[in-house]
C-alpha positions as a Markdown table, in Angstrom:
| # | Residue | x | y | z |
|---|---|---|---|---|
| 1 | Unk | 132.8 | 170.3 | 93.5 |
| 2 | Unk | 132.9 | 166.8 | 92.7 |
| 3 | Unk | 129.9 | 165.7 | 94.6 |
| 4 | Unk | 127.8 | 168.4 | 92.7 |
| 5 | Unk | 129.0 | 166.9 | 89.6 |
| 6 | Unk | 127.5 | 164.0 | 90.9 |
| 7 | Unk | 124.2 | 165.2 | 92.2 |
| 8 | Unk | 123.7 | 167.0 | 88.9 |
| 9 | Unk | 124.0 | 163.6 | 86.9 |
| 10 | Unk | 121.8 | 162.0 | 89.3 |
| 11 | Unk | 118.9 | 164.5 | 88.9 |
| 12 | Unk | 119.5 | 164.5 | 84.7 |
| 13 | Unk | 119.5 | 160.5 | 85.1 |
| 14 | Unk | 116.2 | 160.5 | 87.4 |
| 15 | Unk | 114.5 | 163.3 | 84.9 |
| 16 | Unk | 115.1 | 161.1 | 81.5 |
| 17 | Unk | 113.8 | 157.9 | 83.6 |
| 18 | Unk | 110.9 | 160.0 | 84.2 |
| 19 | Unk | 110.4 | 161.7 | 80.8 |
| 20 | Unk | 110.4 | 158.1 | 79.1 |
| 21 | Unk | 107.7 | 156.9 | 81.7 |
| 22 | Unk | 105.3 | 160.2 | 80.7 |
| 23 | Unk | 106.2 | 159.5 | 76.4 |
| 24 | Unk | 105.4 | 155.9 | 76.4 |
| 25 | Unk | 102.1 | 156.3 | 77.7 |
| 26 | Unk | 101.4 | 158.7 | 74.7 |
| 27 | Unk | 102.0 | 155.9 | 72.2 |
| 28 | Unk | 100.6 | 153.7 | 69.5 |
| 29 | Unk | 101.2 | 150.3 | 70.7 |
| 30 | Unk | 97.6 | 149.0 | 71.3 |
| 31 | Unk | 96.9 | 150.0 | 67.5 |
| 32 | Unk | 98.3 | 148.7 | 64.3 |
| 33 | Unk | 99.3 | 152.0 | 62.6 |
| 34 | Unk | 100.0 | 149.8 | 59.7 |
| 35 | Unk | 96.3 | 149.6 | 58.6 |
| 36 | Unk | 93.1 | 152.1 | 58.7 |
| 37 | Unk | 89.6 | 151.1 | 59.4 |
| 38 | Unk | 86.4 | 153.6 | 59.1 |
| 39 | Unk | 83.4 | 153.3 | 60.6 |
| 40 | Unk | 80.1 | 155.1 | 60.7 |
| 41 | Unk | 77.4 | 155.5 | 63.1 |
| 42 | Unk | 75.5 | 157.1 | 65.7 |
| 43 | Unk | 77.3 | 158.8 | 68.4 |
| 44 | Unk | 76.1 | 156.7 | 72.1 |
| 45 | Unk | 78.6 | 158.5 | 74.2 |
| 46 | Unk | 81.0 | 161.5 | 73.8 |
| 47 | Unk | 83.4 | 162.1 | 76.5 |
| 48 | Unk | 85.8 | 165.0 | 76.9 |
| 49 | Unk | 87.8 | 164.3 | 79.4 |
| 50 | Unk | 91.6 | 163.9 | 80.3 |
| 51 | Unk | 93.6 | 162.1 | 79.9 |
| 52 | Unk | 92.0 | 161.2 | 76.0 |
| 53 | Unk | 88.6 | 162.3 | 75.1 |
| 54 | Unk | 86.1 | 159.4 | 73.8 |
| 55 | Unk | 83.5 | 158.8 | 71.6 |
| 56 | Unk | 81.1 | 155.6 | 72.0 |
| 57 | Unk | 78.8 | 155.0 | 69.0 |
| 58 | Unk | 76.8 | 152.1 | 66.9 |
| 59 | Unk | 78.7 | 152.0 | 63.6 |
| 60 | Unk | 78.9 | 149.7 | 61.0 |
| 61 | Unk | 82.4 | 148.8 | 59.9 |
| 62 | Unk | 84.0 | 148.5 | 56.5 |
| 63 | Unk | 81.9 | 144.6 | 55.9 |
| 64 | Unk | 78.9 | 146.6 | 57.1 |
| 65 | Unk | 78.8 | 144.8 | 60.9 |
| 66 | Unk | 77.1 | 146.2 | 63.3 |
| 67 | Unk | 78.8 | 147.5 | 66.4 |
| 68 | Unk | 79.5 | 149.0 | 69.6 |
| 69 | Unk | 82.6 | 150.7 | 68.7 |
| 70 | Unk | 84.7 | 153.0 | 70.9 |
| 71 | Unk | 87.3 | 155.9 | 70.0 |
| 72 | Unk | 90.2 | 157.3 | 71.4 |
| 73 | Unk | 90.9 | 160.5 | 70.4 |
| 74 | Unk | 94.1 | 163.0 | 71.9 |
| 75 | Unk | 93.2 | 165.5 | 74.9 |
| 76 | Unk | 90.6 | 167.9 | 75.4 |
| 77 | Unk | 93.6 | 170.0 | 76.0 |
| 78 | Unk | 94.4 | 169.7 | 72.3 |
| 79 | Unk | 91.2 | 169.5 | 70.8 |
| 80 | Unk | 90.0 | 173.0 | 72.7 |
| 81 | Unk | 93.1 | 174.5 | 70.6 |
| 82 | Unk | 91.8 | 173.0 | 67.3 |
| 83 | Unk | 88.1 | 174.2 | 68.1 |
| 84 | Unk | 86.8 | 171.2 | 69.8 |
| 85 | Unk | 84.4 | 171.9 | 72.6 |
| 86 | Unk | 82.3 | 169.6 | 75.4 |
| 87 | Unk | 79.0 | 170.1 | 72.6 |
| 88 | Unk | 81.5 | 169.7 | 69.2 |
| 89 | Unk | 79.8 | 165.9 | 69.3 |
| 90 | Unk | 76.5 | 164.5 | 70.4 |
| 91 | Unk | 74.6 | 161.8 | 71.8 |
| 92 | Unk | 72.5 | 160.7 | 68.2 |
| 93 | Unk | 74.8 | 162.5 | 65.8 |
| 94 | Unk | 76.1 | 160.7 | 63.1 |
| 95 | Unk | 79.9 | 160.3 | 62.2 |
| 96 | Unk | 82.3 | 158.9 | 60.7 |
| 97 | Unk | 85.5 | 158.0 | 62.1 |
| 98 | Unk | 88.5 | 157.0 | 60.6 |
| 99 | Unk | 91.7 | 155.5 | 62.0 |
| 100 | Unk | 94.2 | 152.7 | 63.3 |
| 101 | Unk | 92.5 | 149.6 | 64.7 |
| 102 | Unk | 93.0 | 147.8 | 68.0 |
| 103 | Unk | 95.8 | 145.0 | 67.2 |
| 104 | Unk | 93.2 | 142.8 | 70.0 |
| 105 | Unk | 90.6 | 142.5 | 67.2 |
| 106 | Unk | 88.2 | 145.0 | 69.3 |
| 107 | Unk | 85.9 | 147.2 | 68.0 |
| 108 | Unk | 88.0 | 150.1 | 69.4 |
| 109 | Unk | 90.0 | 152.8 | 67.2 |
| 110 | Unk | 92.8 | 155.3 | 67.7 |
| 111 | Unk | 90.7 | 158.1 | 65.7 |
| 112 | Unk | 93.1 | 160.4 | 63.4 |
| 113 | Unk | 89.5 | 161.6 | 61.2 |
| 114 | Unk | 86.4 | 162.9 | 62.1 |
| 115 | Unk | 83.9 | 163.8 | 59.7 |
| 116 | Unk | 80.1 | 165.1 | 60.9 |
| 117 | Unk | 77.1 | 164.0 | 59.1 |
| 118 | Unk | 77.0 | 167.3 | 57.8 |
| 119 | Unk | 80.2 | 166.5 | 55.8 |
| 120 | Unk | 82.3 | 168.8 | 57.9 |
| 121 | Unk | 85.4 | 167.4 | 59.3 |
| 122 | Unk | 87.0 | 168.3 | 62.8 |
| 123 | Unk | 90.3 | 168.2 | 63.5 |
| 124 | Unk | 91.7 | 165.9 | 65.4 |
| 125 | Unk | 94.5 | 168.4 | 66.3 |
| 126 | Unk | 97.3 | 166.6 | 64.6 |
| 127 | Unk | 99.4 | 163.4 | 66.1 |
| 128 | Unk | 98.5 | 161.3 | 69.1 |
């Protein structure tokens, strides 16, 4: 009995070290979620693939700068179940995203808004 005891609290200590390992890489740490930044542009690359989809565009930011920014949105797992599909974004379309910002400086952005040139917004499925 006693070595089932053990065996049990063994498997519950190697499933928690596990479960941490798969929730921090679902987090926020290369973006400071203390500030917002919204950029618009043409859409240069739209990826939707695991394990996050993408989108790669030519935006100005907030100053009006010109760059090559990049997006990181949840999974396409996620987005499917809020009505995202591979074509919900195009090469050449216009967008505007809005989210947290890279903490490096880089023109890359945790995307928690996407509005369509058309005005219509997709969601972005709630959450990272």
């Amino acid at each position: 009995m006693k070595s089932k005891r053990m065996a049990f609290f063994a498997l519950m200590v190697g499933f928690m070290t596990l479960a941490s390992v798969a929730f921090a890489h679902h987090g926020t740490a290369n973006y400071d979620t203390s500030k917002t930044v919204t950029v618009k542009g043409a859409v240069s690359d739209f990826q939707f693939i695991n394990p996050h989809v993408l989108i790669a565009m030519d935006g100005k930011d907030e100053s009006g700068k010109l760059q090559k920014w990049q997006g990181e949105l949840t999974s396409p797992n996620r987005l499917s179940r809020a009505g995202w599909t591979k074509s919900s974004v195009k090469p050449g379309d216009t967008l505007t995203i809005s989210g947290y910002p890279a903490k490096s400086g880089s023109p890359e952005i945790w995307i928690q808004k996407v509005v369509l040139g058309s005005g219509e917004e997709l969601s972005t499925g709630g959450g990272n």
